[in-house]
N, C-alpha and C positions, 0 to 999 in steps of 0.2 A: 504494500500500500504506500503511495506518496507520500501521506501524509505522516505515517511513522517517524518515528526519532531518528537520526540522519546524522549521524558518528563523523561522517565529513562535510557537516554543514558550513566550513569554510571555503568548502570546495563547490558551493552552487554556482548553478550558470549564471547568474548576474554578472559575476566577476567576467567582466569583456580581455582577453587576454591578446601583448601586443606580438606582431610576426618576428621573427629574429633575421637578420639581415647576418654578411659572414664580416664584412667591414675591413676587408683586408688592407686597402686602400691607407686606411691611419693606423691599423698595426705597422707596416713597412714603415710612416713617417715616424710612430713611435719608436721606432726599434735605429732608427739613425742618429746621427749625430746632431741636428738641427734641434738649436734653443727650446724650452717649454713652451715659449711664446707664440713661438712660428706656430707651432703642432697645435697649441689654443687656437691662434687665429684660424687656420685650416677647417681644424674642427666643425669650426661653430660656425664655417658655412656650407658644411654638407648636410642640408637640409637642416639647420637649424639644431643641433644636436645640444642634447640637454645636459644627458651624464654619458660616461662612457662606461659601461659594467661588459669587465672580462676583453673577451676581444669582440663583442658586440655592443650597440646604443641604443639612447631612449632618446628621441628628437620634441622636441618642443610641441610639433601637431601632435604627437601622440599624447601629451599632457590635454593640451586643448582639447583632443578628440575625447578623451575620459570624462572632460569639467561640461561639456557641452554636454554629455549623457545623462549625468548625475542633474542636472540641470533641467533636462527633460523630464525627468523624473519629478522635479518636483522637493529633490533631496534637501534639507535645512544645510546651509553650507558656511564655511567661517570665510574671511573674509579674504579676498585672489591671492594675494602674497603667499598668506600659511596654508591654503588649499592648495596650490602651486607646489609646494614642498613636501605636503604630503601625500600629492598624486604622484609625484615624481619618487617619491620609496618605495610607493605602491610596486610602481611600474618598474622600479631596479628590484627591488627580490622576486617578482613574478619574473623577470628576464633570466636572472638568476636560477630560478628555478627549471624553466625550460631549458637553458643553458644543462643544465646538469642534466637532464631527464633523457636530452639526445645524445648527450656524452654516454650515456650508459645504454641506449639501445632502446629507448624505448618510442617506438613508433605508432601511426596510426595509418593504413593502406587508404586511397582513394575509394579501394573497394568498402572497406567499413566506413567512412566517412560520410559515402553516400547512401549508407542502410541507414545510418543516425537520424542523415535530414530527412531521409523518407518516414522513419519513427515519427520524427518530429511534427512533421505535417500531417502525421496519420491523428493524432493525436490532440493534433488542432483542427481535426473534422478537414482537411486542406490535404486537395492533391501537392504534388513534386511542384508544379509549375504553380501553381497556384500561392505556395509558402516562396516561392523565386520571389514573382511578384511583389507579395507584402513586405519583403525585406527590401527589394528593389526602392519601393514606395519610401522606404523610412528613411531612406537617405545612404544607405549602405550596397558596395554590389555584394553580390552572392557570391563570387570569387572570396572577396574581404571576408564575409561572413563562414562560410566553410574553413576559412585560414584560419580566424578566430576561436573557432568550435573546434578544431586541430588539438591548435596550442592548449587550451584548455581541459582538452581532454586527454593527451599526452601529460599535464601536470599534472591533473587527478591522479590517474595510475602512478605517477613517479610517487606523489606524496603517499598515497597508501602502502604504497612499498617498501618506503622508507623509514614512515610513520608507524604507520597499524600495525605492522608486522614486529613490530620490537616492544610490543607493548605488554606486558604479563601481569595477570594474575591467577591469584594461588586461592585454591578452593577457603582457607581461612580468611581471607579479605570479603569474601562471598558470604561465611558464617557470618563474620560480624557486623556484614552490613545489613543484614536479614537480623540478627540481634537489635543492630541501631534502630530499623523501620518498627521492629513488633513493639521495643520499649516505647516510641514516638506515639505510635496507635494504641495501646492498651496502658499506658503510661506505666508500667513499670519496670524495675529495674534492669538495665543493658547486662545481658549473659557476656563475660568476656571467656576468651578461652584461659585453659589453666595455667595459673602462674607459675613459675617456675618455684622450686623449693631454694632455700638460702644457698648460694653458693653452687646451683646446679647452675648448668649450660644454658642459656634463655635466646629468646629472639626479641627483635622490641621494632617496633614499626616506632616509627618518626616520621612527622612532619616538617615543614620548616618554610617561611617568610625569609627571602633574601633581597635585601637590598645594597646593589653593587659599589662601590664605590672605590675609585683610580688609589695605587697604593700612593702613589705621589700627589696626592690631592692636599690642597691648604688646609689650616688648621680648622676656621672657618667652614668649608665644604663636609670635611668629617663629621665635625660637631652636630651640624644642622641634619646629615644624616641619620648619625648617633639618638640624635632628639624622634626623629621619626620613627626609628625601630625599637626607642624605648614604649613611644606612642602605640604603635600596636601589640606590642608586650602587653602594655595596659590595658588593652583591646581586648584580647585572646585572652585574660587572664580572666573575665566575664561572662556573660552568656553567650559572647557573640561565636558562629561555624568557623572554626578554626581557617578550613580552608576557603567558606566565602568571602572571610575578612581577606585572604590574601587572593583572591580574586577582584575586590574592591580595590585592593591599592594596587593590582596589578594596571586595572581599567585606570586610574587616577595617573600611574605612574607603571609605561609598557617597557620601564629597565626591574620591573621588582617580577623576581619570580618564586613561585609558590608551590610546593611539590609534597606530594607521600612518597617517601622512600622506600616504602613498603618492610616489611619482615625484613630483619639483620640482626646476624650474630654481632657483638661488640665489636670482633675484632674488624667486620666490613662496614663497619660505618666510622667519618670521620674523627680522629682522636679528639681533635676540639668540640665534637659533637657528643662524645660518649663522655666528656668527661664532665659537663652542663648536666646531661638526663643521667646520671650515673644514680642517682636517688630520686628521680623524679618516677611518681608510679602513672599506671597508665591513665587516660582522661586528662592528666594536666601538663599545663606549661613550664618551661625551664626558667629556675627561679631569674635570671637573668639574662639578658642578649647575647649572643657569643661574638666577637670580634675575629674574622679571619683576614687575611692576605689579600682576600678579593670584596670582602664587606662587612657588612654584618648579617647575622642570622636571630630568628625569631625562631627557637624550636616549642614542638610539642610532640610528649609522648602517646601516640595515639592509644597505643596496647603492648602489654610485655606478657609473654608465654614462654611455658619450658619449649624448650629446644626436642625434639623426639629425635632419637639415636637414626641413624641412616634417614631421613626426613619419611619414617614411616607415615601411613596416615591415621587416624584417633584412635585409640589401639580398642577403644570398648564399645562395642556395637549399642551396646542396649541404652546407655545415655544418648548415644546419635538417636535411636526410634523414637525416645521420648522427646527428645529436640522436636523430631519430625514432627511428630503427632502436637506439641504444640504449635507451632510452625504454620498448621493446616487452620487454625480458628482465627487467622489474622482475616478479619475483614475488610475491605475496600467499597468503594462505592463506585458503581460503573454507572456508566451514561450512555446511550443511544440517541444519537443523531443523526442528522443528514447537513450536507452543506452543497453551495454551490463556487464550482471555483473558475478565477479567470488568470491564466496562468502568464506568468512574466514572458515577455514576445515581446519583441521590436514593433514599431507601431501603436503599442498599445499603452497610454501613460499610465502612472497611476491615479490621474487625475480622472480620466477617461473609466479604469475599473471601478474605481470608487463608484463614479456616477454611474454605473451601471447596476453594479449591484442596491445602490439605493433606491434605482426604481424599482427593482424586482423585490425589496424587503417593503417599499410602500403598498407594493400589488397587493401581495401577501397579508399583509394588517387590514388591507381596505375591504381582502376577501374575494377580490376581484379575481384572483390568481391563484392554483396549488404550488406549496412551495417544490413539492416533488414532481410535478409537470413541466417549471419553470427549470427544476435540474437537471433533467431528462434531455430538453431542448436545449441549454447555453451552457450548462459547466464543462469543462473541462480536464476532466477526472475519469478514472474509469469505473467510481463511482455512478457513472450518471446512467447509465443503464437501469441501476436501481435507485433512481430519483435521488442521489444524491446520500444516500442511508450508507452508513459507516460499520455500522454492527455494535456491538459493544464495546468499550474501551474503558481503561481502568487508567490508574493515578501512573502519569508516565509516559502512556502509550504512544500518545502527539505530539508533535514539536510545542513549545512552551504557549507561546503566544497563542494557539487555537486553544489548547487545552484550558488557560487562562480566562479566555474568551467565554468557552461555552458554558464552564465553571461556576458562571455568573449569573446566568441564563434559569430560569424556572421552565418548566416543563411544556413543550407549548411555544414559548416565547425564542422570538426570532432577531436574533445579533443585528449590529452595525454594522459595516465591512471591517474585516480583518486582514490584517497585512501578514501574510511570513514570509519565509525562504521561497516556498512553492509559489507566491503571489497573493491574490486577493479573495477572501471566501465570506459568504454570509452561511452563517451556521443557523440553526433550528435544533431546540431536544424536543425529541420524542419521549424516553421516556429515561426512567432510573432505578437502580435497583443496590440491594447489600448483594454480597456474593464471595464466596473467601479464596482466599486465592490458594493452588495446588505447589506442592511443594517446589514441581518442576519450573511451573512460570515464576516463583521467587526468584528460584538461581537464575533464572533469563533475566528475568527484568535486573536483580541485582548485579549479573555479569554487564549487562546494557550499562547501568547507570555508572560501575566503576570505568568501564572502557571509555566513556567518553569524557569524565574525569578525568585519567590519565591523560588522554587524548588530549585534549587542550594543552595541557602542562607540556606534554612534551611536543605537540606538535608549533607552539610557541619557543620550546628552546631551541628546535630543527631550523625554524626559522633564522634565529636570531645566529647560529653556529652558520648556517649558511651565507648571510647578510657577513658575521664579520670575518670570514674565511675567502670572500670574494676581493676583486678588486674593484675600485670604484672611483671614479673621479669626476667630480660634481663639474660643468661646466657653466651651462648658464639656464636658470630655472626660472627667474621674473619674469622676462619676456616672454609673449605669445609669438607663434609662429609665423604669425604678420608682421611682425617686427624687425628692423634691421637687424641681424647681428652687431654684438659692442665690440 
């Protein structure tokens, strides 16, 4: 189903991805004798070039061409200078990206390419020639467009490849996050696994809040760091989610990063880290910030467990059954709705979705209209067959923002337009029910909700290891590409 949770929702097709050019031309002038100047000036007038990343470039219309879309859209945008500079990093680590992705062999045939756009058009009710057309119409050729849809789909696969597949976890992070949701819903106590005895072998999962900061930085810069990490110290030391809080200051500040380290024996985790949590038990923070070489650190111990000999698994059946058997009385509350959706496409603004779906939610109130006749005919889904009806879903199942949405909703009553990943939808509940959930959908949904946990954390550091392992050289980013070269 589309609308499911969507582990690489960084990876949606909104993201317009640019062509990679091979740029030999100012490698050669790079690689001679001739002044920095001369090789600047050259530069910056082969089509107006912005940065140089690798031995390829981002050109100034390819900044323009980004700000004109987001613009179309309707997107709330800060003011051309810092928009300019942040479309342009956009546009070097996606370079970056594809840069690598063909380095390492990964391609897309003519022949799959043109099964995509035939998907694509199947799917917006739209022959082959017909979806030509609409793209033609919006200002884009279909050449361009297929180049686009390329690139972007050669990063997808790179990133999952590189990302998803290094990502682990361990059936006890599954137990005790199924611990954490049952205490949350029946409100009592979090089962942790068993502590290790005085002096036995243990594991201890750690978290941690990092914020970076240059060893050579002034005294001044440190301080003011210092002052921030004691700040969320003070934070974390309260009711606040350990790791939403260090996703807040990530969003606040994209150089702090925030991670589970999952299960480690003392000896695999950092000395300066073990030796902060060396008495801290599990649920709480490190009584103090730790100071390392590359910043400081916010630890917390999330759980400490013995260690089991050869990492057998819980050696005693009949406590895992009673687990189980408790496990099976968690109740949830599921919903049944239907919606109607208008999927992100060229052509199509938001502004345009929006009104569209508002006429068909006025239909609907005035009675004039079925809401499942109206989905049948316009959405966009392969829901729409069956008017639009999703089936049952429980806490989790939908990307945030619908889920949020319908959440709201009484039984009957029909949404605003909603925006997500997928585009624009008007939801409707039909009905709702308690229902408990089976032991096997726990593990899924719990394995779901840690993967994509993980996932952010580290597909955020893949980034950032990628971005400072390239090479990169800003040229000229203020100016639009109508503009002279300076």
């Amino acid at each position: 189903m589309m609308l499911c949770r969507n582990r690489l929702k960084h990876l949606s097709a909104a993201i317009l991805f640019c062509g990679l050019a091979s740029f030999s031309s100012f490698s050669a002038a790079q690689d001679s004798a001739r002044s920095g100047a001369v090789v600047d000036s050259k530069v910056r007038n082969i089509d107006g070039v912005a940065a140089v990343v690798n031995t390829g470039y981002v050109t100034r219309k390819e900044i323009d061409d980004r700000i004109a879309a987001l613009k179309k859209q309707g997107a709330k945008l800060p003011d051309d200078a810092t928009l300019r500079k942040v479309i342009l990093e956009r546009l070097i680590v996606e370079k970056i990206q594809l840069q690598n992705a063909e380095q390492d062999g990964v391609k897309i045939t003519d022949k799959e390419i043109n099964k995509i756009v035939g998907d694509i058009a199947a799917k917006n009710k739209l022959t082959y020639a017909e979806l030509k057309v609409k793209i033609e119409a919006s200002g884009t050729t279909f050449a361009r467009y297929k180049e686009m849809l390329r690139d972007e789909i050669i990063v997808s696969r790179y990133r999952e490849r590189e990302v998803e597949g290094k990502i682990k976890i361990s059936d006890a992070e599954i137990d005790n996050f199924i611990a954490d949701r049952r205490a949350a819903v029946t409100g009592g106590p979090v089962q942790r696994s068993a502590p290790a005895a005085k002096g036995a072998p243990e594991e201890i999962d750690v978290a941690q809040i990092f914020i970076p900061v240059n060893a050579g930085a002034g005294a001044g810069t440190q301080a003011e760091v210092k002052k921030l990490a004691d700040a969320l110290l003070r934070q974390a030391r309260g009711d606040a989610d350990f790791m939403q809080l260090g996703a807040m200051a990530a969003k606040d500040n994209p150089s702090i990063k925030f991670q589970d380290l999952g299960y480690r024996t003392p000896d695999r985790l950092p000395q300066l880290f073990y030796e902060a949590i060396r008495n801290t038990g599990g649920g709480q923070v490190a009584s103090n910030v730790v100071k390392s070489p590359a910043g400081y650190h916010v630890l917390k111990v999330l759980d400490r467990r013995a260690l089991v000999a050869g990492a057998a698994p819980e050696p005693q059946a009949a406590p895992q059954e009673a687990a189980s058997t408790t496990l099976q009385n968690i109740m949830v509350t599921q919903t049944m709705s239907r919606h109607i959706l208008l999927r992100n496409r060229p052509g199509l603004s938001n502004q345009d979705a929006e009104r569209r779906l508002q006429g068909y939610r006025d239909q609907v109130r005035a009675k004039t209209a079925d809401f499942g006749e109206l989905a049948k005919k316009y959405s966009e889904d392969g829901s729409a067959a069956n008017g639009g009806n999703l089936g049952w879903m429980g806490p989790g199942d939908l990307v945030p923002e619908f889920d949020q949405a319908m959440n709201r909703l009484q039984v009957g009553e029909v949404s605003n337009p909603v925006k997500t990943e997928f585009g624009w939808h008007l939801i409707q509940v039909l009905e709702r029910r308690e229902a408990q959930l089976t032991i096997e959908k726990q593990r899924q949904f719990a394995l779901a909700a840690i993967r994509e946990k993980k996932f952010e954390q580290a597909y955020q550091d893949w980034l950032r290891e990628l971005r400072d392992t390239a090479t990169v050289k800003i040229l000229n980013v203020e100016d639009a590409a109508t503009s002279a070269p300076r």
